[in-house]
C-alpha positions in Angstrom: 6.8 5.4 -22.9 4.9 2.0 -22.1 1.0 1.0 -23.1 0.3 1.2 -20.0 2.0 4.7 -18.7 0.9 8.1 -19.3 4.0 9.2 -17.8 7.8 7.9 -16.7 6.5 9.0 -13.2 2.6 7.5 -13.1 1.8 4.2 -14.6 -1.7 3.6 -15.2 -1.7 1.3 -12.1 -1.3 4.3 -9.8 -4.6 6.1 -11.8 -7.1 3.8 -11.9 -9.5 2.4 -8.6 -7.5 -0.1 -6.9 -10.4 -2.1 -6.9 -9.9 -3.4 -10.3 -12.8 -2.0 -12.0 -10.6 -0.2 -14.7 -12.0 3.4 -13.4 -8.8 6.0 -14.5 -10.4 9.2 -15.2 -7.4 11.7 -16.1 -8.0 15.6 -16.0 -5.3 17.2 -18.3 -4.9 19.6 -15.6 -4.8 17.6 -12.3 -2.0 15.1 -14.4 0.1 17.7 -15.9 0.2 19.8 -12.3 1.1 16.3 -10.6 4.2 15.5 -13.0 4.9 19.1 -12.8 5.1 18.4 -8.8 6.8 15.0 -9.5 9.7 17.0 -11.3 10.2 19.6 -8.8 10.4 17.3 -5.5 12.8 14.8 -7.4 11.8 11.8 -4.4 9.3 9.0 -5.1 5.5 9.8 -5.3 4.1 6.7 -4.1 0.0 7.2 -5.5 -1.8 5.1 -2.6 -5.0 6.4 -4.4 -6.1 8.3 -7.0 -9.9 6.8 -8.9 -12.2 5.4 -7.1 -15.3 3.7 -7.8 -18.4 4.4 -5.5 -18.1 1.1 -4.3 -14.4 1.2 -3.3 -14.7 4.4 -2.7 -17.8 3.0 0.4 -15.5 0.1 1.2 -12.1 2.8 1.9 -14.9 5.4 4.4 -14.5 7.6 1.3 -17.1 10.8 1.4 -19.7 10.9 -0.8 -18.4 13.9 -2.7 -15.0 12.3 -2.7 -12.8 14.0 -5.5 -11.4 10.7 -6.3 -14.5 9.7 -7.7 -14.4 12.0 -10.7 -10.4 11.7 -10.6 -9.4 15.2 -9.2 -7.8 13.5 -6.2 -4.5 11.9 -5.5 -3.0 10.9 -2.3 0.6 10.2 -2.0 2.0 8.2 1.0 4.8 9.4 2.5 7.6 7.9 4.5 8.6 10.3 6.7 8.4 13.8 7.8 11.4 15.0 5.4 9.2 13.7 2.3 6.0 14.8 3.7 7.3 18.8 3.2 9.6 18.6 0.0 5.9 16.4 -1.9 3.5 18.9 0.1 6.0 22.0 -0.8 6.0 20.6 -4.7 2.3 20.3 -4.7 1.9 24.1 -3.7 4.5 25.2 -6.4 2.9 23.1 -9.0 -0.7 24.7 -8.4 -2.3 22.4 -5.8 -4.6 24.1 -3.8 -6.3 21.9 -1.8 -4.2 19.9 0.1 -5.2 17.7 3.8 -2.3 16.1 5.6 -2.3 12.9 7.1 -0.6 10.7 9.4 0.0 8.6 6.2 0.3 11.4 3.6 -0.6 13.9 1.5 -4.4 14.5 -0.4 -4.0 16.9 -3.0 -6.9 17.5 -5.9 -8.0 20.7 -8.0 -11.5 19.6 -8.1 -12.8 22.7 -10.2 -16.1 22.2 -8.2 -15.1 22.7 -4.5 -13.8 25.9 -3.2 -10.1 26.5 -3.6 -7.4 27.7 -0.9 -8.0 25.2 1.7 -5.5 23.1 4.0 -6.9 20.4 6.1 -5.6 17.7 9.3 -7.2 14.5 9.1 
């Protein structure tokens, strides 16, 4: 594995705040469910965010209790409606349980502090 990877499947450029602060908090538990969800879907997970700073995290219309500010939340892009099921089916299997679908995506994040068991439409 690379310096800069934790993971064949996530470099540390998918983790930390695409606003080039450096922010890339990992939770054990978030990572190893995503890899775990990586494996099973066997297609791309493109990360279009994962950290965010609270000043990306304004300049993106984040909310201000955002999971991706502590690191519990990734969203994954997806190309079309095929993808969309086998990443959102993985992310279930793996343990995700709160998921939101998007026109672009998926947002999936075990946030330990938010309830659990929740599907959303954005």
């Amino acid at each position: 594995m690379k310096e800069n990877e934790l993971s064949p499947f996530f470099p540390l450029s998918d983790i930390e705040c695409k606003c080039g602060c450096g922010q890339a908090f990992v939770h054990e538990k978030h990572y190893s469910m995503l890899v775990k969800a990586r494996e099973r879907a066997r297609i791309g997970f493109p990360v279009s965010s994962w950290n965010r700073c609270e000043v990306h995290n304004e300049t993106v219309g984040g909310s201000v209790t955002s999971s991706h500010l502590t690191g519990w939340a990734v969203d994954i892009a997806c190309v079309n409606a095929s993808s969309r099921y086998i990443i959102m089916k993985s992310l279930i299997d793996a343990g995700f349980n709160r998921i939101g679908v998007y026109s672009w995506g998926i947002h999936a994040d075990c946030d330990p502090a938010k309830g659990a068991g929740v599907l959303w439409v954005g």
